[in-house]
NUTORLUM-78094 format. One record per residue (C-alpha): residue in one letter; x, y negated, z negated. Coordinates in steps of 0.05 Angstrom, whole numbers, plus 5000, padded with zeros to 4 digits. Last residue first. Example, Ala and Ser with C-alpha at 12.3 -4.5 7.8 and 13.67 -1.06 7.14 Angstrom:
S527350214857A524650904844
END
This chain:
X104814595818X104315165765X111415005734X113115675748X112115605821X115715005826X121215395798X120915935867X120315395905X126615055882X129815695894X126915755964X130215145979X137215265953X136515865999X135315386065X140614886042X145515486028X143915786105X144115196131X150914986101X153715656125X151215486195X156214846201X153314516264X158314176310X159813416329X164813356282X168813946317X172514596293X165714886266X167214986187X171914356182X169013886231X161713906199X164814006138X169413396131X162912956170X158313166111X154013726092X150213646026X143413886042X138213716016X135013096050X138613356104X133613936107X127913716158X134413676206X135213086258X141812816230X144113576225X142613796306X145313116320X151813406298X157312736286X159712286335X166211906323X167211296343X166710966277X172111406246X177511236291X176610476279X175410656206X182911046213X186310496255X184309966216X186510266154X193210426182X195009646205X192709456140X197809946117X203709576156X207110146191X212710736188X209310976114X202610976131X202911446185X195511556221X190212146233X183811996251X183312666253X185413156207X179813196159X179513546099X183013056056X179112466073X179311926117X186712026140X192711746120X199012096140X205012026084X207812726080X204812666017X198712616046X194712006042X187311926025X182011376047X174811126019X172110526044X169810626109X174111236131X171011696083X164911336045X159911796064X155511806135X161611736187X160411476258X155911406312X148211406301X143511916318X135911716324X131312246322X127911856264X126912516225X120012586176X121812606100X116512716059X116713516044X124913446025X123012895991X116813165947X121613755943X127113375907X122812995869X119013635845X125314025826X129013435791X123213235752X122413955721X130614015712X129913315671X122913655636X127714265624X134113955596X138413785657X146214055667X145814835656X140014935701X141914585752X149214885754X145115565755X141815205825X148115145853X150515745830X144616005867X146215575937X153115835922X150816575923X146616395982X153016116020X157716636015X162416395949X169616175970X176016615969X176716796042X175516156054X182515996029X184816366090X188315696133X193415496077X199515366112X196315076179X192814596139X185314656154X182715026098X175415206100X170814756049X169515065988X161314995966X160215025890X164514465861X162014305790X162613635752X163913625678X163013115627X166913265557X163013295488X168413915473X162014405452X159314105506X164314305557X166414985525X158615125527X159714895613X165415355618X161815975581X155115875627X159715855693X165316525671X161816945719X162516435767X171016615755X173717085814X167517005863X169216185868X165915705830X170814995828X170014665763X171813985747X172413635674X173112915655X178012695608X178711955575X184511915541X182711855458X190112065434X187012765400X182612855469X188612785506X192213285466X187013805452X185413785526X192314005545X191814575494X185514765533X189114785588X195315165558X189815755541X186615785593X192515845641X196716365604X196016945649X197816455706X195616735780X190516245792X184716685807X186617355772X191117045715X186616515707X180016925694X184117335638X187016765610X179316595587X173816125606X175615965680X178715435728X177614865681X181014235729X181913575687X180213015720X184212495670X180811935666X180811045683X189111165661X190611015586X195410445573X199210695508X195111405503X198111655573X204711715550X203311915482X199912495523X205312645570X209512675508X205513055472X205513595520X200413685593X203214225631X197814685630X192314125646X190014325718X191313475739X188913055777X189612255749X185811655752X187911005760X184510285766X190009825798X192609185757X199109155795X203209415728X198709965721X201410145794X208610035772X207410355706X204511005736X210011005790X215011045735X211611585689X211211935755X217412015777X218612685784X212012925811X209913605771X204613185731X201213145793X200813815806X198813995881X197413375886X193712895855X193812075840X186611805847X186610945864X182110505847X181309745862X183309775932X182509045981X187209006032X192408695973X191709315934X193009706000X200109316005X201509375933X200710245927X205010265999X210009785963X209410285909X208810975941X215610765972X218210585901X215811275873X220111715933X217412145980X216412865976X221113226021X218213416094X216313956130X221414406111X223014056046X215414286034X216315046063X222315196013X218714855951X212615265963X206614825994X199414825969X194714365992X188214766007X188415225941X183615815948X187716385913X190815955860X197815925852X200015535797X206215155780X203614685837X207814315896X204614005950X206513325927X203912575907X197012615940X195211875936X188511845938X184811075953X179210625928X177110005957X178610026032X174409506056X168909636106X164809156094X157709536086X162610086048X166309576007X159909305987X156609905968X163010045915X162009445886X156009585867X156210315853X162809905807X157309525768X152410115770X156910515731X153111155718X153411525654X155412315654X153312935609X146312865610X146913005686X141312545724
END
């Protein structure tokens, strides 16, 4: 368990219910492409020429009756991003309107544009959190990854204001070559700060044809498996981290493969989990592309059923479901498709991580004399 975080086993509940019944209870809206950064392994990112290009953002009242119609399926919580999400023009307005509907939101956001009156904003009916994205510990980092020399510094900022109102923030942290030197400094700013933080050490590839080379700025797969560990390390207190190791290699040892492969998606994506583009295409998640459907020319019910019909027929590696590994290993449908090209492929970076991750563990079992 991270020290950090709490676990809400009333909405886990819920949660598990929408998944056995296949309601869509929580929902992204990605609002735009647009960010007034530019980091190097963005997967949504659009300049303002290439997004009227494709297609302008779309208005707050269409997000609305989009917002009310996948209330009524069934969503409780919704996650507004982007690009920046405090970069849509509206979005004091949509806010309101979904606040209005009784929806559970949570915000995306890097944090440099945050001012007091975003904050005051936010204070009078405060979203569920703010995920707050810490690229690095210093301008310095930013200005290499994200291009903004300033970055740290109006983040932090950012944080000072929420924190001052009492919004609820939650960090992220995404390890990439150009700031895992900065991982033990992030996670002391976290603490120091009494914030949660959750750390993204595997990158999936891009698939959107404007951003395919973002894995060109992702960890190889035994330095993430070490980060991974490192994030281990800096979460649990040693007889937490001591539990963790054993339990997870007592598992890993245990488990014994059925052999039986089973159609259709393993996480929450397309059963009760959706996102929408700005462009308005629902999909299961935001790294796949198919089941692909347009929310904004049809009833949404209409959408959902397409996607978890699409997403039930598919067939994912059987080479993974079989693996001594899975127990480990944090592929997923998303990657599968993502790093192979098919759902039914093999992603080979994610055996090489599990496989490192595992000698690691062995390596601390060691030291614990087991």
């Amino acid at each position: 368990m991270n020290p950090f975080q709490t676990e809400n086993l009333i909405e886990q509940r819920i949660c598990n219910l929408a998944d056995m019944n296949q309601i869509p209870i929580s929902g992204t809206f990605e609002l735009l492409p647009l960010c007034n950064m530019d980091c190097k392994m963005c997967f949504a990112k659009m300049s303002k020429a290439q997004m009227e290009k494709h297609r302008p953002m779309r208005g707050y009242q269409e997000w609305l009756e989009v917002a009310r119609q996948a209330r009524d399926a069934g969503m409780m919580f919704l996650l507004l991003t982007g690009g920046e999400t405090f970069l849509y023009p509206d979005f004091q307005k949509l806010y309101c309107g979904l606040r209005k509907m009784g929806i559970v939101v949570s915000i995306n956001t890097n944090g440099t544009l945050i001012t007091e009156e975003i904050a005051e904003f936010l204070a009078k009916d405060p979203p569920r959190r703010v995920n707050l994205t810490l690229y690095g510990s210093s301008d310095e980092t930013y200005k290499k990854l994200c291009g903004n020399p300033h970055g740290f510094s109006q983040a932090t900022h950012g944080i000072k204001l929420l924190q001052e109102r009492g919004v609820p923030i939650k960090l992220n942290c995404s390890v990439t070559p150009y700031n895992v030197d900065d991982l033990e400094s992030i996670y002391a700013y976290a603490a120091e700060k009494k914030l949660p933080i959750e750390t993204a050490y595997y990158m999936m590839p891009a698939i959107r044809e404007n951003n395919l080379g973002n894995q060109d700025f992702r960890l190889d797969p035994r330095t993430a498996a070490e980060v991974k560990m490192r994030v281990r390390e800096l979460q649990y207190p040693p007889a937490v981290l001591k539990d963790y190791v054993l339990g997870t290699l007592d598992r890993y040892r245990d488990y014994v493969p059925s052999g039986e492969v089973k159609k259709g998606f393993t996480c929450r994506a397309g059963n009760s989990v959706f996102w929408i583009d700005y462009d308005g295409m629902m999909r299961a998640c935001s790294f796949t592309q198919e089941p692909s459907v347009q929310v904004f020319d049809r009833p949404f019910i209409q959408a959902w059923n397409e996607i978890k019909e699409g997403v039930s027929c598919v067939m994912l590696s059987s080479e993974c479901l079989s693996c001594k590994m899975k127990t480990i290993c944090s592929t997923c449908a998303a990657s599968m498709c993502s790093e192979t090209g098919v759902y039914s492929g093999t992603p080979k970076y994610h055996c090489e991580l599990t496989a490192r991750f595992i000698e690691l563990l062995m390596e601390k079992e060691k030291e614990y004399g087991e």
